[in-house]
C-alpha positions as CSV (number, residue, x, y, z in Angstrom):
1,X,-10.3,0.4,-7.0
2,X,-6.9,0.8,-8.6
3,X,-6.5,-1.1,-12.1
4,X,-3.9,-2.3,-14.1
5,X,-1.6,0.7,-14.7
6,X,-2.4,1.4,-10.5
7,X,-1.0,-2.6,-9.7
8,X,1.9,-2.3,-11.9
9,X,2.9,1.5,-10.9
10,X,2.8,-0.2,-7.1
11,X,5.3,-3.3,-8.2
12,X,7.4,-1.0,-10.0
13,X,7.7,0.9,-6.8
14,X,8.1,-2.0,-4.3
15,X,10.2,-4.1,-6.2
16,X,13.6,-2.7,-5.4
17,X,12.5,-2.6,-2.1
18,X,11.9,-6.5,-1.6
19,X,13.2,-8.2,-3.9
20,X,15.9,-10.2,-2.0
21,X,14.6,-9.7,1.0
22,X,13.4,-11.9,3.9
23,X,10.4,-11.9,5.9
24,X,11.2,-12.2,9.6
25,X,7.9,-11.3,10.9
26,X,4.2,-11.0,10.4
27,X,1.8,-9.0,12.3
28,X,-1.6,-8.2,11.7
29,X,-4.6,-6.0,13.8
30,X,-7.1,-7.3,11.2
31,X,-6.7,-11.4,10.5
32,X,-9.4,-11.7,8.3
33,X,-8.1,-10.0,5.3
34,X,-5.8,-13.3,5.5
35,X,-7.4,-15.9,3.5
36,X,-7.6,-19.0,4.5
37,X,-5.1,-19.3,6.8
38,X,-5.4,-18.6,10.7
39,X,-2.9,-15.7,11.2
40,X,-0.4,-18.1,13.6
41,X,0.1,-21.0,11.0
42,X,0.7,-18.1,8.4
43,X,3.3,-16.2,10.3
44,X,4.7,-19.3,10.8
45,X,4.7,-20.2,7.0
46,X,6.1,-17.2,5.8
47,X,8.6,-16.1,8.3
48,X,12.1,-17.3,7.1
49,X,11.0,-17.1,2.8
50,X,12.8,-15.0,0.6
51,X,11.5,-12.6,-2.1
52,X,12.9,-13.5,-5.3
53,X,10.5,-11.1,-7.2
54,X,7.1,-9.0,-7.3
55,X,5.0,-9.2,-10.4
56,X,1.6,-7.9,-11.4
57,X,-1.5,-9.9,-12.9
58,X,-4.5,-8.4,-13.4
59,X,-5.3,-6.5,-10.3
60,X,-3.3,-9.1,-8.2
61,X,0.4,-8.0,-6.9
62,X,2.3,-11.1,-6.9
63,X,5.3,-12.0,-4.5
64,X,7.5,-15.3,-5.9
65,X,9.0,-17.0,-2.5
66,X,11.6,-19.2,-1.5
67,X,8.7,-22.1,-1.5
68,X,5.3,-20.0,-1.6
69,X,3.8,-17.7,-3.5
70,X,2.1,-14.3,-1.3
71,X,-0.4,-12.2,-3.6
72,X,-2.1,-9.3,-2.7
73,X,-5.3,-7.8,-3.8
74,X,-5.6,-4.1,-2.9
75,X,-9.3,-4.1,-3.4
76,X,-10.8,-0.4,-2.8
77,X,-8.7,1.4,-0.4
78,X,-5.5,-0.7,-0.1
79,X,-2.3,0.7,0.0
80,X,1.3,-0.9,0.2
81,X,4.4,1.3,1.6
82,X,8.1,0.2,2.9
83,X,9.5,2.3,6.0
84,X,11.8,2.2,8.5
85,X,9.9,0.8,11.9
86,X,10.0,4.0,13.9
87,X,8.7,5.9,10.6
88,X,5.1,7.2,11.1
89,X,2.8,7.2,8.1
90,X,-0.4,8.9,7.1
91,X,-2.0,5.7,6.0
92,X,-0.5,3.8,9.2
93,X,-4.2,4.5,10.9
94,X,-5.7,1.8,9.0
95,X,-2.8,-0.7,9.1
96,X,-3.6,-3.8,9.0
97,X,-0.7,-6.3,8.0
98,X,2.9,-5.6,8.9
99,X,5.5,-7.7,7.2
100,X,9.1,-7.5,9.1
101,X,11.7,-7.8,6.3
102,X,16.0,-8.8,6.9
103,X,17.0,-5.1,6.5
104,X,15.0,-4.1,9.3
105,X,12.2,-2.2,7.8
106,X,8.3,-3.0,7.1
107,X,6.2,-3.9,4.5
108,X,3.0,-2.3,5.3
109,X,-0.6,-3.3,4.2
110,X,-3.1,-0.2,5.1
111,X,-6.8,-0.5,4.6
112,X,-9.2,1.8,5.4
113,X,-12.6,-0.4,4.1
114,X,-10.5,-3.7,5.2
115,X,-12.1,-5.1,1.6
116,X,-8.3,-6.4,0.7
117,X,-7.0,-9.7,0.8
118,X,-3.9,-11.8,1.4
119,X,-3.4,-15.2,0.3
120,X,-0.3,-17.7,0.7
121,X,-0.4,-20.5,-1.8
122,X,2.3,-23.2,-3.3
123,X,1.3,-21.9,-6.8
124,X,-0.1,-18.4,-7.9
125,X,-2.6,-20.0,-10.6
126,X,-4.9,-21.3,-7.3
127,X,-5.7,-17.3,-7.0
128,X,-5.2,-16.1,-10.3
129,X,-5.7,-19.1,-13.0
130,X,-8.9,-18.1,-13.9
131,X,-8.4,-14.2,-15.0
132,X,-8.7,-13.5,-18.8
133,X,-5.3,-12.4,-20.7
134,X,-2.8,-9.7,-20.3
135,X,-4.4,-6.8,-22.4
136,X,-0.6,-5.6,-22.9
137,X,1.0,-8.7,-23.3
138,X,2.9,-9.5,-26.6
139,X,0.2,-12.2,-26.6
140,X,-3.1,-10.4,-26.6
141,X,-3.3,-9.3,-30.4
142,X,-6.1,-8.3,-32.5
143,X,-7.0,-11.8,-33.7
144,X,-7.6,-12.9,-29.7
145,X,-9.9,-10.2,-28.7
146,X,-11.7,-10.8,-31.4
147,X,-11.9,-14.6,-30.6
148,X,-12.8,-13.2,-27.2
149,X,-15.6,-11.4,-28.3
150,X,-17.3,-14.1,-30.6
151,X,-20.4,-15.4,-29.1
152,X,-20.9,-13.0,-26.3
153,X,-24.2,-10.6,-26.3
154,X,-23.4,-9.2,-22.9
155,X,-23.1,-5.2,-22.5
156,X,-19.8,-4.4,-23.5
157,X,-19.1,-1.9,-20.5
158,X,-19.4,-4.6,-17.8
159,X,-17.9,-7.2,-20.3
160,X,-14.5,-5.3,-20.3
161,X,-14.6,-4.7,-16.7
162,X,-15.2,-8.8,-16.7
163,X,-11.8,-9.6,-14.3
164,X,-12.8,-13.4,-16.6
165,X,-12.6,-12.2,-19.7
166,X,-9.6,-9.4,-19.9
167,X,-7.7,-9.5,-16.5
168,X,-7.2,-5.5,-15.1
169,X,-9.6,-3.1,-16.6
170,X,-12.0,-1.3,-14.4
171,X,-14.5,1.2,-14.2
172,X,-12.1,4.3,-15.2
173,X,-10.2,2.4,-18.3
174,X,-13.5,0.9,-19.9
175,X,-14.9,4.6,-19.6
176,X,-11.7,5.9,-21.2
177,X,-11.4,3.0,-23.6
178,X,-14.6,3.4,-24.9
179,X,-14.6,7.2,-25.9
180,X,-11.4,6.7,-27.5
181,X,-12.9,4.0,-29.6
182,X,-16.3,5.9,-30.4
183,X,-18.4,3.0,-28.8
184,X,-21.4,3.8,-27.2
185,X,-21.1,1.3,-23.1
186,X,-24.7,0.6,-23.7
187,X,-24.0,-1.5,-27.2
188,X,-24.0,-5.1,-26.9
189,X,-20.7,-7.4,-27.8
190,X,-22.1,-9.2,-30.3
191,X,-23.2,-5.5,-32.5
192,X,-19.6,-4.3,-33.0
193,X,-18.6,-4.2,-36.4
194,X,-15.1,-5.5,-37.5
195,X,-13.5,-1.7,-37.3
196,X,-15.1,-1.0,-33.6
197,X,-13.5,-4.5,-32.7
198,X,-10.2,-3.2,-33.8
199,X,-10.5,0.4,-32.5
200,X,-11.4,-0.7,-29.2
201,X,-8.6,-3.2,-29.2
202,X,-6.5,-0.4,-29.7
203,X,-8.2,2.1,-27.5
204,X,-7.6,-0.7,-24.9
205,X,-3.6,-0.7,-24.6
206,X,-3.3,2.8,-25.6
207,X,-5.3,3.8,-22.3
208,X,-3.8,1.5,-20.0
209,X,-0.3,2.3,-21.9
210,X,-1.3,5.5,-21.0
211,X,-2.4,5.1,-17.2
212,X,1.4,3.4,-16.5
213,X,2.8,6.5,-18.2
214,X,1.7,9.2,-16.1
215,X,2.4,6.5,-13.2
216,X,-1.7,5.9,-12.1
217,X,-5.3,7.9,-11.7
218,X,-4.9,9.1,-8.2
219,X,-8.7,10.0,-7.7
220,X,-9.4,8.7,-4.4
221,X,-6.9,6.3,-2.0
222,X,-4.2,5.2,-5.0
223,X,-0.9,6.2,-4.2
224,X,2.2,5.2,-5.5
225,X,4.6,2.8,-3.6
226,X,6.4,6.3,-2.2
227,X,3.2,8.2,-1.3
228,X,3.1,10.1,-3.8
229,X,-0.1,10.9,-6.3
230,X,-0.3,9.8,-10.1
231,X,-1.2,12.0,-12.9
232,X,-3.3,9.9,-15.0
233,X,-6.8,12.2,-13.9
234,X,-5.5,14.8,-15.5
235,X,-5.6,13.6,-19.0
236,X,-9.1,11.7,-18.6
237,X,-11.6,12.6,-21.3
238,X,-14.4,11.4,-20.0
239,X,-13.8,10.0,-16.6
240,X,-15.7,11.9,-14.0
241,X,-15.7,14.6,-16.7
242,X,-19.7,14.9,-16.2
243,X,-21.3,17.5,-17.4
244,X,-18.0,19.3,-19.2
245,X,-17.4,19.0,-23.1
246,X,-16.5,16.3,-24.9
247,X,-13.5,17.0,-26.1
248,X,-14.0,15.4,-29.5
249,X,-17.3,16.8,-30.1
250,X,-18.0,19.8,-27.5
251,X,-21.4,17.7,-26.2
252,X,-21.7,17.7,-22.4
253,X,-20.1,14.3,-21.0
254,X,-22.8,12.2,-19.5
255,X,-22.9,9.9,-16.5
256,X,-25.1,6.8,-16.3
257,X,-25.3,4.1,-13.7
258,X,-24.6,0.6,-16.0
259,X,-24.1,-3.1,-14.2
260,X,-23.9,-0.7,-11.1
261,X,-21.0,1.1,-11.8
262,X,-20.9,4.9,-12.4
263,X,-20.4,5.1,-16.9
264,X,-19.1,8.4,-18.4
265,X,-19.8,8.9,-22.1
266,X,-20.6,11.2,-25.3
267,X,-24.5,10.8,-26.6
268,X,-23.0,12.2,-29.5
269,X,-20.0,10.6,-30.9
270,X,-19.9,7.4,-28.9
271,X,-22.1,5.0,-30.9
């Protein structure tokens, strides 16, 4: 599923594209991703609303309207692309929602595993309210996270992927997160010692800093706004580096299912 620095690549990308722009149609093969609103009354709703920006929070791209506000979650295998009507596309065989814009082309919504989801609401926080902070806003400092962290016991792998607790770190940025800060994902919150608290605060922004850098992990269905591939999988350290050194230590990376998800980590110097 693509994460924070995956989102924000995708705005980047789209936003000179729409901004401005009008919707003057709305088409869909595959309704349901549209939440809550039958596909008619939502065509209806958006057709005629202008664009005045795209923004990012958490793992939600968010479109500011004339009246409305249009977020999308991209979920697994979602993938957002502007072209020209007549333009063919190698993700157009799982299209599902085709927004006509004023200049004439398309905003296109592709989803192979149909897990995404569109939602039209007067006011963004109905979606989003309840995600955790920015981990790169100006906001999030040291002092916060460790606020955050006070009275939790939970795992801290599955608590930094919690979307409550820090909004837009998955399964690929807590793995990288962790090595960087020498924290073993199988330690509990509430064990981490003042300097782990501040090195994985650090760790934190300096991967996701990174992942926005080399423009996304491209590992499975991300692509950027344009099609093309980010390079972030080519600087992971322990990401799907299973069974190949560490490179801190040399020890063979190892992967563990924890909270479900696939966790890759150092036996050695992650402790």
């Amino acid at each position: 599923m693509p994460e924070l620095p995956e989102v924000e690549i995708v705005v980047r990308g789209l936003r000179p594209d729409l901004t401005g722009r009008r919707v003057v149609s709305v088409e869909s093969t595959w309704p349901r991703l549209i939440v809550d609103w039958p596909l008619e009354a939502f065509a209806a709703r958006l057709i005629g609303q202008q664009i005045a920006g795209l923004r990012r929070r958490g793992k939600y791209i968010i479109c500011d309207l004339s009246d409305d506000t249009l977020l999308i979650h991209l979920k697994m295998t979602g993938r957002l692309y502007v072209v020209a009507p007549e333009e063919s596309n190698e993700s157009d065989r799982w299209l599902r929602v085709v927004f006509g814009l004023d200049d004439g082309r398309e905003l296109r919504f592709s989803d192979l595993r149909k897990f995404g989801r569109v939602y039209l609401v007067p006011d963004a926080g109905q979606v989003v309210g309840k995600l955790g902070p920015e981990p790169l806003s100006d906001e999030f400092d040291l002092e916060v996270f460790c606020n955050l962290l006070k009275g939790r016991q939970g795992t801290i792998k599955p608590l930094l992927m919690n979307q409550g607790f820090v909004a837009g770190i998955g399964n690929i940025y807590a793995d990288e997160a962790l090595w960087q800060a020498q924290i073993d994902p199988h330690r509990k919150a509430d064990t981490l010692k003042e300097a782990e608290i501040a090195r994985l605060y650090h760790a934190i922004r300096s991967v996701l800093q990174a992942g926005i850098y080399h423009e996304g992990a491209s590992i499975n269905w991300y692509r950027k706004a344009d099609g093309s591939t980010g390079e972030y999988q080519e600087h992971f350290n322990v990401y799907d580096r299973q069974h190949e050194p560490c490179p801190r230590c040399g020890t063979p990376i190892r992967k563990v299912k924890l909270g479900q998800r696939g966790t890759h980590y150092c036996p050695t110097c992650q402790v």
